[in-house]
N, CA, C and O atoms as CSV, one atom per row, in Angstrom:
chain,resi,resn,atom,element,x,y,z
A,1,UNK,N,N,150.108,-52.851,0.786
A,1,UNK,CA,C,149.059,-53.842,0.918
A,1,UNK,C,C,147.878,-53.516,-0.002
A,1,UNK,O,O,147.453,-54.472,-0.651
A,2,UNK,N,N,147.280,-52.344,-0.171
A,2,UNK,CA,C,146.464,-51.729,-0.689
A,2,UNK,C,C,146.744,-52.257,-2.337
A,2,UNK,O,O,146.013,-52.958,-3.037
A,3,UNK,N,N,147.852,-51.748,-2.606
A,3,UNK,CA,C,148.183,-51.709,-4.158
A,3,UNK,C,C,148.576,-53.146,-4.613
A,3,UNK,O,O,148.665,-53.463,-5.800
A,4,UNK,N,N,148.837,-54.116,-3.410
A,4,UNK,CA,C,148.750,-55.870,-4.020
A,4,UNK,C,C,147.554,-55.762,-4.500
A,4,UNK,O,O,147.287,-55.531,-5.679
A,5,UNK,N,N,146.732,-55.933,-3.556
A,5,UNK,CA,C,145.153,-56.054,-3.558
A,5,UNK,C,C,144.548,-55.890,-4.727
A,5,UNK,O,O,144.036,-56.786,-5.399
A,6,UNK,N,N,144.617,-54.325,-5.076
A,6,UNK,CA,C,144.318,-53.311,-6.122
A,6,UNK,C,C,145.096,-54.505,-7.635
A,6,UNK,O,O,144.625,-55.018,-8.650
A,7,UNK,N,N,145.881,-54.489,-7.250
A,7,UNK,CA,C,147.066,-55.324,-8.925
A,7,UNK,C,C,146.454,-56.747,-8.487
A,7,UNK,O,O,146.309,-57.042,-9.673
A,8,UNK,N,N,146.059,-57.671,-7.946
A,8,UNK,CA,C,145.316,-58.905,-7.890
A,8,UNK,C,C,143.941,-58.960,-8.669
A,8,UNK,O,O,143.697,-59.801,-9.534
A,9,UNK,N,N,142.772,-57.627,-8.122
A,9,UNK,CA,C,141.852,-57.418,-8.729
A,9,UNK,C,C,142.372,-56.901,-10.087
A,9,UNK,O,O,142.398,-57.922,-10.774
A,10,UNK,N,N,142.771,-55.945,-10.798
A,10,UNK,CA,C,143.256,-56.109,-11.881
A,10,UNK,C,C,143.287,-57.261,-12.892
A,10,UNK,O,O,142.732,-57.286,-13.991
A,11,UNK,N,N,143.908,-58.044,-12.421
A,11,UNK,CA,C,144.100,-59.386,-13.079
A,11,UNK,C,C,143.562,-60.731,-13.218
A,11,UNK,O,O,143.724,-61.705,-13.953
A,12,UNK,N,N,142.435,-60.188,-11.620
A,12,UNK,CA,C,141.749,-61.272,-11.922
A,12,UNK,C,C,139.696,-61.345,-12.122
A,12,UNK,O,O,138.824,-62.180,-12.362
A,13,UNK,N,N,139.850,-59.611,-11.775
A,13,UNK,CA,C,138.396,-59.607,-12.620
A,13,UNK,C,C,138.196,-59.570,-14.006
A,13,UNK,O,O,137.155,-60.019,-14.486
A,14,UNK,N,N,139.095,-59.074,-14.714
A,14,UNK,CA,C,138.922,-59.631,-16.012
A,14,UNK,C,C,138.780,-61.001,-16.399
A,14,UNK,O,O,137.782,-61.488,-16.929
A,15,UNK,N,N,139.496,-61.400,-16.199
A,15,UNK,CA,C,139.817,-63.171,-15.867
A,15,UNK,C,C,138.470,-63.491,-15.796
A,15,UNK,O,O,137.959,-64.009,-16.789
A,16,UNK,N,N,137.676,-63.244,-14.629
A,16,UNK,CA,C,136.767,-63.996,-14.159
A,16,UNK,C,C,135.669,-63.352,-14.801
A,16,UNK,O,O,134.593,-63.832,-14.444
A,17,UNK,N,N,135.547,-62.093,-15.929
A,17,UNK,CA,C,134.739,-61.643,-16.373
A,17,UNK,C,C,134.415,-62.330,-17.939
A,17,UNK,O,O,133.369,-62.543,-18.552
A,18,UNK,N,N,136.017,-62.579,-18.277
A,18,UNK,CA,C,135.959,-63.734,-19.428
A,18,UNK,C,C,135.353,-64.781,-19.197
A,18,UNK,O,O,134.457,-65.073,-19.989
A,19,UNK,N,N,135.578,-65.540,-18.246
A,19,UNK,CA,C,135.145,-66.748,-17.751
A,19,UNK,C,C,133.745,-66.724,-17.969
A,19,UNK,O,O,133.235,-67.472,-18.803
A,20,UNK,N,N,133.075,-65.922,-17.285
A,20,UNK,CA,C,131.524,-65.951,-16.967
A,20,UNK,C,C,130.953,-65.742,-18.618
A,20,UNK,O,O,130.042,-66.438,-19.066
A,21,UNK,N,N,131.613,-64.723,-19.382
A,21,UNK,CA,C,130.804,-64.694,-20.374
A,21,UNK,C,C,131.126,-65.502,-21.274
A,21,UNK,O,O,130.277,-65.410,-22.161
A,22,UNK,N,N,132.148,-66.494,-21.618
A,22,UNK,CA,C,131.931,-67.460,-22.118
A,22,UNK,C,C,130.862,-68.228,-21.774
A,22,UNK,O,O,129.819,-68.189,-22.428
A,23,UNK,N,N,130.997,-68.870,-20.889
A,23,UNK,CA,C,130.128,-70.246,-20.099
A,23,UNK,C,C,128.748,-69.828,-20.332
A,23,UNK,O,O,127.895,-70.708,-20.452
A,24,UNK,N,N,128.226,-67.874,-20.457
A,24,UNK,CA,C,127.125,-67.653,-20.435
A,24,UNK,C,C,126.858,-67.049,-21.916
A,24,UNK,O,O,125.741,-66.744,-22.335
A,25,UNK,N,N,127.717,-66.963,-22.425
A,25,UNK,CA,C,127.359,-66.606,-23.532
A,25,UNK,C,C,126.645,-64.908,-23.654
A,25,UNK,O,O,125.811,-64.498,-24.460
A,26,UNK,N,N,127.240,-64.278,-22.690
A,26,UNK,CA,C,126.559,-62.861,-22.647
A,26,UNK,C,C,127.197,-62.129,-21.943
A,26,UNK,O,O,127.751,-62.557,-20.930
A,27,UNK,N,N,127.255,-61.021,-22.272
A,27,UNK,CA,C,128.133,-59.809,-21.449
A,27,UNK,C,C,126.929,-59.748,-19.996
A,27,UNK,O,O,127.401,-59.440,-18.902
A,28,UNK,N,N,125.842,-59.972,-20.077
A,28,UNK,CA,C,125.490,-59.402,-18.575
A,28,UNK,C,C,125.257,-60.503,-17.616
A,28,UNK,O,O,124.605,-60.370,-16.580
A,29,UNK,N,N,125.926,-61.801,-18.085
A,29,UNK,CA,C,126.385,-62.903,-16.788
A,29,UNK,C,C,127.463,-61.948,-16.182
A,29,UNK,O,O,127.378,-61.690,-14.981
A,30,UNK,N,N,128.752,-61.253,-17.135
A,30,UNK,CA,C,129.938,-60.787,-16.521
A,30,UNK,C,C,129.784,-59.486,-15.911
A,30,UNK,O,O,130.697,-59.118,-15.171
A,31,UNK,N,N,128.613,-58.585,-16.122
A,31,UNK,CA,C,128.016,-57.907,-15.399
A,31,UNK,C,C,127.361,-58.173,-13.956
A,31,UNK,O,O,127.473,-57.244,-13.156
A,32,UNK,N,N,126.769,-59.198,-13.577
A,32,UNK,CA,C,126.315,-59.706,-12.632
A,32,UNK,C,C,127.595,-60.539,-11.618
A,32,UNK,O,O,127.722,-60.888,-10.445
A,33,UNK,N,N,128.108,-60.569,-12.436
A,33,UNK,CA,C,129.461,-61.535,-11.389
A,33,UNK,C,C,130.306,-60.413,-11.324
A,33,UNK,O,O,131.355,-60.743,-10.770
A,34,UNK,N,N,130.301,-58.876,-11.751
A,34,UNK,CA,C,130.888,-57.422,-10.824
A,34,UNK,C,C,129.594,-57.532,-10.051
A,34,UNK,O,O,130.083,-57.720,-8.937
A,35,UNK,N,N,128.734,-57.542,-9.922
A,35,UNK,CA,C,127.756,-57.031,-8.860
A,35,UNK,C,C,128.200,-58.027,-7.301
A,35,UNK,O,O,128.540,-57.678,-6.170
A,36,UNK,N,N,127.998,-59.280,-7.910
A,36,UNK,CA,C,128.391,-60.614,-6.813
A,36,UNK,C,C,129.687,-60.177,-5.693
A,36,UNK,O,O,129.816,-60.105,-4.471
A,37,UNK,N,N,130.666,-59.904,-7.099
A,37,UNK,CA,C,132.005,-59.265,-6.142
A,37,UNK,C,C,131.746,-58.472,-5.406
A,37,UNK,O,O,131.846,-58.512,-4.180
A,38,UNK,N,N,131.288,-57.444,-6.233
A,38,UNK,CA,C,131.028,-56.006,-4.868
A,38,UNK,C,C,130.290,-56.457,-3.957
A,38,UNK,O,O,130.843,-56.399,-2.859
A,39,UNK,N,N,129.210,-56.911,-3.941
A,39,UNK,CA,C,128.383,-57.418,-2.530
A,39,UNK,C,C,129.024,-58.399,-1.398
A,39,UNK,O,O,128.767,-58.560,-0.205
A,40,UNK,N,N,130.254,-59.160,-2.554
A,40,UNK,CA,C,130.556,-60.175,-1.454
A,40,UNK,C,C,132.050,-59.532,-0.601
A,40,UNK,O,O,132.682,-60.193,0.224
A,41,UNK,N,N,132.405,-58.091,-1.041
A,41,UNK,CA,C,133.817,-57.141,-0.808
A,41,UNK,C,C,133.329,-56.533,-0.044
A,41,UNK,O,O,133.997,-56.274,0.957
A,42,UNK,N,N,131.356,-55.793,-0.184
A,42,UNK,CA,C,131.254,-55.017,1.221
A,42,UNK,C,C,130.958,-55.887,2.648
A,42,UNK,O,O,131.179,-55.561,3.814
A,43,UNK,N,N,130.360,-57.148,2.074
A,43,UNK,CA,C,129.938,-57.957,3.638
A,43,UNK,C,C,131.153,-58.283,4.220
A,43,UNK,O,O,131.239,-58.159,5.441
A,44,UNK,N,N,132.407,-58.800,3.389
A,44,UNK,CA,C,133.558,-58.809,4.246
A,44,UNK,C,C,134.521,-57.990,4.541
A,44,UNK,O,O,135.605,-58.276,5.048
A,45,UNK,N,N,133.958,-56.523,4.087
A,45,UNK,CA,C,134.939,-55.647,4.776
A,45,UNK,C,C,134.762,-55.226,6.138
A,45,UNK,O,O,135.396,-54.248,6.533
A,46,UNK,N,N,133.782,-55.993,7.100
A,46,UNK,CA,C,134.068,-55.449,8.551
A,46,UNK,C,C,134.630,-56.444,8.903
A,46,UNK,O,O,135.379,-56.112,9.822
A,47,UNK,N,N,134.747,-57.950,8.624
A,47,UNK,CA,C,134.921,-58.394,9.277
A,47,UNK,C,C,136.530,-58.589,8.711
A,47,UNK,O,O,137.134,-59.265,9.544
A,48,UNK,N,N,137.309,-58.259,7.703
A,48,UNK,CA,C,138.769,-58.035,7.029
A,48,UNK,C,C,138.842,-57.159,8.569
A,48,UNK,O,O,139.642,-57.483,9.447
A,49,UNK,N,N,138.029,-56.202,8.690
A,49,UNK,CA,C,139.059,-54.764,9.289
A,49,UNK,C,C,139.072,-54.804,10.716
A,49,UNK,O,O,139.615,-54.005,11.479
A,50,UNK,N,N,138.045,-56.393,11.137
A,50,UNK,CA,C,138.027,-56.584,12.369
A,50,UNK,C,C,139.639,-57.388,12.736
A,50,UNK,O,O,140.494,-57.036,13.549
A,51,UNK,N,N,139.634,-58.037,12.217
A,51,UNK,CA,C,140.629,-59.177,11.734
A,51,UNK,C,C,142.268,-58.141,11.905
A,51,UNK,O,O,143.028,-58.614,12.749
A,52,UNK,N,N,142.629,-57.240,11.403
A,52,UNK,CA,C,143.352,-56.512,11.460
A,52,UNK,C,C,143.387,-55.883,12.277
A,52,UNK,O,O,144.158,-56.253,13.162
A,53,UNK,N,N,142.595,-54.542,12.528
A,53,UNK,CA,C,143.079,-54.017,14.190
A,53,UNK,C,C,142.173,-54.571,15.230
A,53,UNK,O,O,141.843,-53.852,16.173
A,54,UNK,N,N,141.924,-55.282,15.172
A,54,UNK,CA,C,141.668,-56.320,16.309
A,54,UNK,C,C,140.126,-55.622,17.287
A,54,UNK,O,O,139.798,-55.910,18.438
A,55,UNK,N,N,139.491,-54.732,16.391
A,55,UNK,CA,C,138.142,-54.285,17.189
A,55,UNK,C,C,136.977,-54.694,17.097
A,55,UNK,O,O,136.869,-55.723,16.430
A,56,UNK,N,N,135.899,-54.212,17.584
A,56,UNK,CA,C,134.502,-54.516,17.183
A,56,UNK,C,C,134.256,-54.704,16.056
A,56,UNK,O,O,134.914,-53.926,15.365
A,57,UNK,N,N,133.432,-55.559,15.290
A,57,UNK,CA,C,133.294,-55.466,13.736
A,57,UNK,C,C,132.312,-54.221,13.450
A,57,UNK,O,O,132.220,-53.840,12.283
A,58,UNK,N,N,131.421,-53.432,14.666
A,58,UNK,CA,C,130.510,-52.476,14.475
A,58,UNK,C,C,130.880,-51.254,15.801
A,58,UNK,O,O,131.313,-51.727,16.851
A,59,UNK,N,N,130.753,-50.202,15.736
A,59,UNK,CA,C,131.051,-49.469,16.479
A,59,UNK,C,C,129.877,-49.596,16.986
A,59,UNK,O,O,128.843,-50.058,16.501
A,60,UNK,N,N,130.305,-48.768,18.885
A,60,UNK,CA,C,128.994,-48.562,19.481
A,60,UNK,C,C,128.851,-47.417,20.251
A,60,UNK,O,O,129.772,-46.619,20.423
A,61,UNK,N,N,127.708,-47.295,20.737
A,61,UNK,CA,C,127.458,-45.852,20.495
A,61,UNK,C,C,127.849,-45.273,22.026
A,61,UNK,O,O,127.668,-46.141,22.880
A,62,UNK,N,N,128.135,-44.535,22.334
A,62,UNK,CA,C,128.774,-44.130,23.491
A,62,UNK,C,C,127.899,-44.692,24.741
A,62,UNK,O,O,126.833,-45.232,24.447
A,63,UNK,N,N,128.274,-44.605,26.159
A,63,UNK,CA,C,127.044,-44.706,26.988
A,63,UNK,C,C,126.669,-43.342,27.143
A,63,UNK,O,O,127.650,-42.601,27.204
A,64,UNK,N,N,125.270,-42.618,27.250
A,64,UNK,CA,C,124.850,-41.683,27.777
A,64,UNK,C,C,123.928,-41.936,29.177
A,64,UNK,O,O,123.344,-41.087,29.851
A,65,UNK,N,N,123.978,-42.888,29.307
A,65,UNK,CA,C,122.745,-43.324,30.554
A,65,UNK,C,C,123.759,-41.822,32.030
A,65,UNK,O,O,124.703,-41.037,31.937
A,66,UNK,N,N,123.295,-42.009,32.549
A,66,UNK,CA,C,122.848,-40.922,34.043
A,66,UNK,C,C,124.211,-41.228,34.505
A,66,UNK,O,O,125.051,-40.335,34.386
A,67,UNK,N,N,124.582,-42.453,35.057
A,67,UNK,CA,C,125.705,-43.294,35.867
A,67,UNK,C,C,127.167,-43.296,34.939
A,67,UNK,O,O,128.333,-43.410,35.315
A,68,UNK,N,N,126.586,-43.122,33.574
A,68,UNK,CA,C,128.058,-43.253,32.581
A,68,UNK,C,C,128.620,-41.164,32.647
A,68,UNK,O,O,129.819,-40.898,32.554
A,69,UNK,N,N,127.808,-40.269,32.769
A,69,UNK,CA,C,128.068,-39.193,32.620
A,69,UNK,C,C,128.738,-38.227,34.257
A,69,UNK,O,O,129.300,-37.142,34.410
A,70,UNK,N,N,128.300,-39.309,35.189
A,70,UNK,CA,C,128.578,-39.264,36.097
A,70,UNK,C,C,127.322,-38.188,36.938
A,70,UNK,O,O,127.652,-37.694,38.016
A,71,UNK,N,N,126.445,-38.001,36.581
A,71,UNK,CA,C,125.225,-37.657,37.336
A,71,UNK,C,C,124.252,-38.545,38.007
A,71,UNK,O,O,123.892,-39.594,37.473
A,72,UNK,N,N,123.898,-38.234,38.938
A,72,UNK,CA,C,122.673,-39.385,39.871
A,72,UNK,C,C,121.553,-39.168,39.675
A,72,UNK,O,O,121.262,-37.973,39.634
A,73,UNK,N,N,120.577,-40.040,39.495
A,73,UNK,CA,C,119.368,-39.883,39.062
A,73,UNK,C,C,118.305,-39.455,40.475
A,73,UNK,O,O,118.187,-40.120,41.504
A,74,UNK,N,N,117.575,-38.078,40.123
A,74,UNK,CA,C,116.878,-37.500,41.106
A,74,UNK,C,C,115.530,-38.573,41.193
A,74,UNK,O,O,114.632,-38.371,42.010
């Protein structure tokens, strides 16, 4: 799964790196559209990995309260 993924990007950020710098006429439109990707690969990687094993999209933090540790509050 990993290595589709991996061989998709391959083939198609270049692609889309041509693209941009035509239309813009500059290597740092196709610079900015790697930045776009990466920002738009980390916001959906919790919710990809929620999607898959089926958990919280954020972990949480244990209970420590009195009643979760099993002590009674004096």
């Amino acid at each position: 799964m990993i290595n589709a993924v991996g061989n998709l990007g391959g083939g198609f950020g270049p692609m889309g790196i041509g693209v941009v710098v035509d239309r813009t006429g500059s290597a740092v439109g196709g610079l900015w559209f790697l930045v776009a990707a990466m920002v738009i690969a980390a916001v959906a990687t919790p919710g990809v990995r929620r999607l898959v094993e089926g958990g919280p999209m954020v972990a949480h933090a244990p209970d420590t309260s009195a009643t979760a540790t099993g002590r009674t509050k004096a």
